[in-house]
C-alpha positions in Angstrom: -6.6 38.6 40.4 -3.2 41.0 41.1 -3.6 42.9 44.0 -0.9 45.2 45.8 0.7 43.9 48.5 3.4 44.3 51.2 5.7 41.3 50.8 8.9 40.2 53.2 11.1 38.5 50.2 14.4 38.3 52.6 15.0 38.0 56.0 15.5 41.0 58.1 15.2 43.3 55.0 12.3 46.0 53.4 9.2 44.6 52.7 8.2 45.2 48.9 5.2 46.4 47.2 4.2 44.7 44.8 1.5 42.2 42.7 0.6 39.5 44.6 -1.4 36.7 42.2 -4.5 35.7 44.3 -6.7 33.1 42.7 -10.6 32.4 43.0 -11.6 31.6 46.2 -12.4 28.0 46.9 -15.5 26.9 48.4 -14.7 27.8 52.1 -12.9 31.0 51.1 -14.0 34.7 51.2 -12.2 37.5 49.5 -12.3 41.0 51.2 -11.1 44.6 50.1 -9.4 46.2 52.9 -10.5 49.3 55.1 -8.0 49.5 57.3 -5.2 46.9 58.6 -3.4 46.8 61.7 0.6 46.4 63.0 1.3 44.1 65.6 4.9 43.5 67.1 4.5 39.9 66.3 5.0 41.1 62.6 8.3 42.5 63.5 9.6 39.3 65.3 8.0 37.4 62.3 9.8 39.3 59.3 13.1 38.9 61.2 12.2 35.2 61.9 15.0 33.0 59.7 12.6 29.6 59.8 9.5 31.5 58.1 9.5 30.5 54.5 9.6 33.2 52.3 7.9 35.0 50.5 5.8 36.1 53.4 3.1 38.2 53.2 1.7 39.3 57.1 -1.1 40.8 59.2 -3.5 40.0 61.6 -6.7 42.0 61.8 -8.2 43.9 59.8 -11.4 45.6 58.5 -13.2 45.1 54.7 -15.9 44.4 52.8 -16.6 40.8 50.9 -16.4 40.8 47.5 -16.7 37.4 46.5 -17.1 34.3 48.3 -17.1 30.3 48.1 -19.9 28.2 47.5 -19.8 27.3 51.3 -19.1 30.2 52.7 -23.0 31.0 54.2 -22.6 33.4 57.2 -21.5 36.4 54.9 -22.5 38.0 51.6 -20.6 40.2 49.0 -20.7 43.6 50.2 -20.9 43.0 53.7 -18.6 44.4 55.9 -16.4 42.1 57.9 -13.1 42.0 59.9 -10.6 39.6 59.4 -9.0 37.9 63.0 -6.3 35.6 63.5 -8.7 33.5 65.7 -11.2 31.2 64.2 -14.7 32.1 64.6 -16.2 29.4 65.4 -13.9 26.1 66.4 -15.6 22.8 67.5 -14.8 19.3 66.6 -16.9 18.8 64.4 -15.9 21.9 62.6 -13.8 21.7 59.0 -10.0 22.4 59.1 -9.4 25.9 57.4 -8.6 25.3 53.5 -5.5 27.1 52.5 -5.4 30.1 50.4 -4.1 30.2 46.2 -1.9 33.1 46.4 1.4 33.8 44.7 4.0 36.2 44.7 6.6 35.9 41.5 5.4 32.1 40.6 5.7 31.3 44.6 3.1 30.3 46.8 3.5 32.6 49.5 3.2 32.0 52.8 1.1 34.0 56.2 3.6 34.4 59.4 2.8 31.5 61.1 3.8 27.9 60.3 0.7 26.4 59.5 -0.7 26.2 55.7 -3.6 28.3 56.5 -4.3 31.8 58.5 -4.6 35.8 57.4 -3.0 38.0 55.7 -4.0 41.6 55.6 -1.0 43.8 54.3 -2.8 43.8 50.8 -5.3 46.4 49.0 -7.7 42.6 48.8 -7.0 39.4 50.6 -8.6 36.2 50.9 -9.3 33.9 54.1 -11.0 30.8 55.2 -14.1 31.7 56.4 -13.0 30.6 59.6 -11.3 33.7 60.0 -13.9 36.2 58.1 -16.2 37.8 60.9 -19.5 39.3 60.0 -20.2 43.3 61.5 -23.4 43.4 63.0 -23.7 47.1 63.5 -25.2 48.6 60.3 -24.1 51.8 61.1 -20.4 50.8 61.8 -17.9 52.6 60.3 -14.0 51.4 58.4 -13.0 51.7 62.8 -9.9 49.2 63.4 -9.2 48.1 67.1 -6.6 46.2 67.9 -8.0 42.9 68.5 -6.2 41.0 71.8 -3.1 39.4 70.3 -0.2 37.0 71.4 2.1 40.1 71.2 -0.3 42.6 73.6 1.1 44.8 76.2 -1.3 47.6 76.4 -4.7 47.9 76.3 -6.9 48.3 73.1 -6.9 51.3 71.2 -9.6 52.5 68.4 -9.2 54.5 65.5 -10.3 56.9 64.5 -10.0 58.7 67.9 -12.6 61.5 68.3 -12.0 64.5 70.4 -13.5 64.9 73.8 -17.0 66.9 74.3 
């Protein structure tokens, strides 16, 4: 599947929109449509970061619905309405390791800001993630509302959007 994507290509430079391959998901993965997607300032210190291989596709949180899912994957459904974390959900020992995702970017396998094989993307139009990293909402009336979710990079306190006037 070719989905739009914001990709770092060089160090320092512009990202780049662009088709980004992303292939079925396997049987741990769960691919979400994006809401809404949020900017943290470990992003910045990440497409500057000579030692990332590139291409690099980034982002952290985010909010979506599932539209397809592995064969594992049992705590969500397509068309439930998820947000996508950084943070594994659910992390004991006896827990799998997070699979890593198929996703390409001119031939290349493209690589998530951090070092290791697997994580989150979410500066795409669809992404896909480990379930570890796919949370289910349990509001039925909640809306596409992004918070900023607590992060490595946080100096303020969490902000929601869309911000609704007073009274």
């Amino acid at each position: 599947m070719k989905v739009k994507a914001a990709i770092n290509v060089d160090v320092g430079g512009k990202l780049v929109i662009d088709a980004l391959e992303i292939g079925d998901p396997g049987p741990t993965h769960v691919l979400v449509k994006q809401f809404a997607t949020g900017v943290c300032h470990s992003q910045l210190h990440q497409i500057h970061n000579p030692v990332l291989p590139r291409p690099l596709v980034l982002g952290h949180e985010s909010t979506g619905v599932v539209v397809a899912k592995g064969r594992d994957v049992t705590h969500v459904d397509e068309g439930d309405r998820v947000m996508l974390t950084w943070v594994q959900r659910d992390r004991f020992e006896s827990t799998p390791d997070p699979a890593p995702w198929p996703a390409t970017y001119q031939g290349q396998q493209v690589r998530h800001g951090d070092r290791s094989p697997t994580g989150v993307f979410t500066w795409a139009e669809v992404t896909i993630a480990d379930q570890q990293y796919v949370v289910k909402w349990r509001s039925p009336t909640a809306g596409p509302t992004l918070c900023s979710m607590p992060s490595a990079s946080a100096r303020r306190p969490s902000r929601c959007w869309p911000r609704r006037a007073p009274g």
